[in-house]
N, CA, C and O of each residue as an XYZ file, in Angstrom:
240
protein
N       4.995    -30.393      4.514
C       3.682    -30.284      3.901
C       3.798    -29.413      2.658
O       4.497    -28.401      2.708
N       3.102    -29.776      1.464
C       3.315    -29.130      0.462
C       2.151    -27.967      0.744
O       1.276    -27.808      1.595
N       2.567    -27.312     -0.316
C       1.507    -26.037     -0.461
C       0.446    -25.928     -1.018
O      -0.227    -24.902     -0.917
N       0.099    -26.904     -1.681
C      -1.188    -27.692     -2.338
C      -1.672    -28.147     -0.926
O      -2.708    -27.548     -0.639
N      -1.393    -28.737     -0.257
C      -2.155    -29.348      1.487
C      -2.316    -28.747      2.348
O      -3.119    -28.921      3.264
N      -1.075    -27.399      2.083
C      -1.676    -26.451      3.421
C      -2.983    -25.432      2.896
O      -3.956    -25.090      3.567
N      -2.629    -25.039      1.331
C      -4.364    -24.594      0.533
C      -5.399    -25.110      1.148
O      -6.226    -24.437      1.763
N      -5.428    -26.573      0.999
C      -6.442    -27.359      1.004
C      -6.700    -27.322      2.608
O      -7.919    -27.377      2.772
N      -6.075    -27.255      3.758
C      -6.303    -27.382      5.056
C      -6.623    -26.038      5.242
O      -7.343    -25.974      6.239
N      -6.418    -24.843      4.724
C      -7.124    -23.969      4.978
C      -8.326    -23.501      4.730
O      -8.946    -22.730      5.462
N      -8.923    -24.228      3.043
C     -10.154    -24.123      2.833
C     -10.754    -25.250      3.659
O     -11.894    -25.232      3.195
N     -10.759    -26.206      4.559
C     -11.252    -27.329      4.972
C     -11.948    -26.436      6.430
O     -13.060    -26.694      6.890
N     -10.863    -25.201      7.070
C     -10.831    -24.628      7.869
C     -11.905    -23.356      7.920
O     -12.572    -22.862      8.829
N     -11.750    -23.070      6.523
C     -12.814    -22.109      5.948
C     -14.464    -22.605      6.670
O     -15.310    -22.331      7.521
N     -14.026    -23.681      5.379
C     -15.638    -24.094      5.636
C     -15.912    -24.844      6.956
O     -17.051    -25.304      7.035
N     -15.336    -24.995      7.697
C     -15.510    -25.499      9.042
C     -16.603    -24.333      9.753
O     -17.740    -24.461     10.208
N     -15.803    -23.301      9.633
C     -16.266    -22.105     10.006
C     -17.557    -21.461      9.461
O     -18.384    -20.907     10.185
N     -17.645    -21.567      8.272
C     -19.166    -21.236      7.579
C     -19.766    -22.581      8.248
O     -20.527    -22.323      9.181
N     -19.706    -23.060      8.155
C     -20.586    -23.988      8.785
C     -21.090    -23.868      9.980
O     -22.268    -23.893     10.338
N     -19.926    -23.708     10.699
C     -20.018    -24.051     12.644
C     -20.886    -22.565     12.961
O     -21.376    -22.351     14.070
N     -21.021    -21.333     11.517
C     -21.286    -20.110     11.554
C     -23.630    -19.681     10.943
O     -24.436    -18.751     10.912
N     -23.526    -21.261     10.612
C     -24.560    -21.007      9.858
C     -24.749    -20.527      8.649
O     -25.749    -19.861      8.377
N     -23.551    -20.885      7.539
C     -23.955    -20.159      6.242
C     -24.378    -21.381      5.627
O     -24.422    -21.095      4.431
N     -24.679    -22.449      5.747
C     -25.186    -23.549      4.844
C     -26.931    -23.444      4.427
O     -27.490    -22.511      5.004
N     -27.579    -24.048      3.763
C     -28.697    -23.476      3.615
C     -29.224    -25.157      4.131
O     -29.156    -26.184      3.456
N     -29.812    -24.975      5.709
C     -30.226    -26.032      5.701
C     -31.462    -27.082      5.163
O     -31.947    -28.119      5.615
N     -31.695    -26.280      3.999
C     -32.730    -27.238      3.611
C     -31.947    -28.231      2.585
O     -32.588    -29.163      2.097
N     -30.551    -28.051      2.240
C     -30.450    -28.675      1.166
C     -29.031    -29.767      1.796
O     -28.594    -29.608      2.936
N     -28.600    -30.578      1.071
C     -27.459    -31.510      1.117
C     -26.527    -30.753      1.588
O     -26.518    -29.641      1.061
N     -25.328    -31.016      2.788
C     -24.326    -30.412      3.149
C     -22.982    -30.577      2.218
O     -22.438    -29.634      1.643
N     -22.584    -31.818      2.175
C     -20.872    -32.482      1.580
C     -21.506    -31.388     -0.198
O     -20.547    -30.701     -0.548
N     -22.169    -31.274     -0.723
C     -22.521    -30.894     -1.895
C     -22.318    -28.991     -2.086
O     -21.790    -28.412     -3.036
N     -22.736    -28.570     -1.238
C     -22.598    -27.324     -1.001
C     -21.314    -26.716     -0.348
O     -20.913    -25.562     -0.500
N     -20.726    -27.727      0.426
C     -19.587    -27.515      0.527
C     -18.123    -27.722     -0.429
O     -17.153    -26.971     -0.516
N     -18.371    -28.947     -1.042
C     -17.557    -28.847     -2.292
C     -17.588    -28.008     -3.094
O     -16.555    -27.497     -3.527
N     -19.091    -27.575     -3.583
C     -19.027    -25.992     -4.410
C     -18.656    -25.114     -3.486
O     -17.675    -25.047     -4.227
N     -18.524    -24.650     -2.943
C     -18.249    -23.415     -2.646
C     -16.846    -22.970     -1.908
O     -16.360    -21.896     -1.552
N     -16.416    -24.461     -1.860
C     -14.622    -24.317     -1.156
C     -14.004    -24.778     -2.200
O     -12.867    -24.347     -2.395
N     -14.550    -25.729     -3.114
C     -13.585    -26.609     -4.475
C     -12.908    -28.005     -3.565
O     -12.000    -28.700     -4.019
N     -13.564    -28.232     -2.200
C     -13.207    -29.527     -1.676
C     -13.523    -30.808     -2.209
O     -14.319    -30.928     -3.140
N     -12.756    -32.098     -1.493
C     -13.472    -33.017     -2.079
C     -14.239    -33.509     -1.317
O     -14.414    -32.917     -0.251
N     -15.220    -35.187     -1.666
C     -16.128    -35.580     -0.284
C     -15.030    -35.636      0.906
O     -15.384    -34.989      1.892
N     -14.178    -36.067      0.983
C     -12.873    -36.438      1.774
C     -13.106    -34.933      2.779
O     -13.588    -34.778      3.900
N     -12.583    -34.085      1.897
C     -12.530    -32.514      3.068
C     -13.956    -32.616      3.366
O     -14.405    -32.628      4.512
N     -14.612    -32.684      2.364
C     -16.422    -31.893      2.890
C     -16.359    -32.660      4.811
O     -16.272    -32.137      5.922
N     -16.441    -33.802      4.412
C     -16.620    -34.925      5.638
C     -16.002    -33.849      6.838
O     -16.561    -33.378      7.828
N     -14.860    -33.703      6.409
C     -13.607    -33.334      7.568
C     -13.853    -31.975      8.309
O     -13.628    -31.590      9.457
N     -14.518    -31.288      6.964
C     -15.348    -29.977      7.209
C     -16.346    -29.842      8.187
O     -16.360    -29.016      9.099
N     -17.285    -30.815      7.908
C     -18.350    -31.087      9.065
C     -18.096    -31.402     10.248
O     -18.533    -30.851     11.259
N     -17.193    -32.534     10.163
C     -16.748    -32.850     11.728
C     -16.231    -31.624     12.115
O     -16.708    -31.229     13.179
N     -15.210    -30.710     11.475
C     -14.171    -29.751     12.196
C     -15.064    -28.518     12.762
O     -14.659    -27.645     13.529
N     -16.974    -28.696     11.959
C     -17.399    -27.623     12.214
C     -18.281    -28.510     13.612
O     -19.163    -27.775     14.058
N     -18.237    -29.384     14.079
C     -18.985    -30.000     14.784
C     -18.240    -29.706     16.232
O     -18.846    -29.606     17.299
N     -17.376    -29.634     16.131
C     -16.325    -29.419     17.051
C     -15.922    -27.890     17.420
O     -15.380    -27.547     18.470
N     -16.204    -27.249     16.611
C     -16.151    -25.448     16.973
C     -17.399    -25.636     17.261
O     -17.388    -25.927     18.457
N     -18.394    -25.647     16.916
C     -19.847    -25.598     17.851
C     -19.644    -26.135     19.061
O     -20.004    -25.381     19.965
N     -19.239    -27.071     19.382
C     -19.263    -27.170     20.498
C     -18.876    -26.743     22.010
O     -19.384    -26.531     23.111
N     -17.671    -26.759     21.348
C     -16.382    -25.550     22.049
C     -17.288    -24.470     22.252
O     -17.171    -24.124     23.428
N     -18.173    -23.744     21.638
C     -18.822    -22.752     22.004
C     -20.152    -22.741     23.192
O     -20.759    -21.822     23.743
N     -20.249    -24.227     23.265
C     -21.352    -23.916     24.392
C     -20.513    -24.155     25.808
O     -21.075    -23.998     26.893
């Protein structure tokens, strides 16, 4: 794995976590707020959501 992909899998991981954490502002678009604020693309945003869909859950 290059080091450009493991960057990118760690910000994907980031925002998994703000997410699964409640920092999104839910009144507004998710994949959009997440690309700003990690530099992801729709591709991660997507991957982001699911990965944060999945730590929420794990938690109940």
């Amino acid at each position: 794995m290059s080091a450009d992909a493991s960057k990118s899998d760690n910000a994907v991981d980031r925002a998994a976590t703000w997410l699964a954490t409640g920092g999104a502002d839910r009144t507004k678009a998710t994949v959009p707020q997440v690309r700003e604020r990690f530099g992801l693309s729709a591709l991660q945003a997507v991957q982001a959501i699911r990965e944060s869909h999945l730590i929420k859950a794990r938690s109940h």
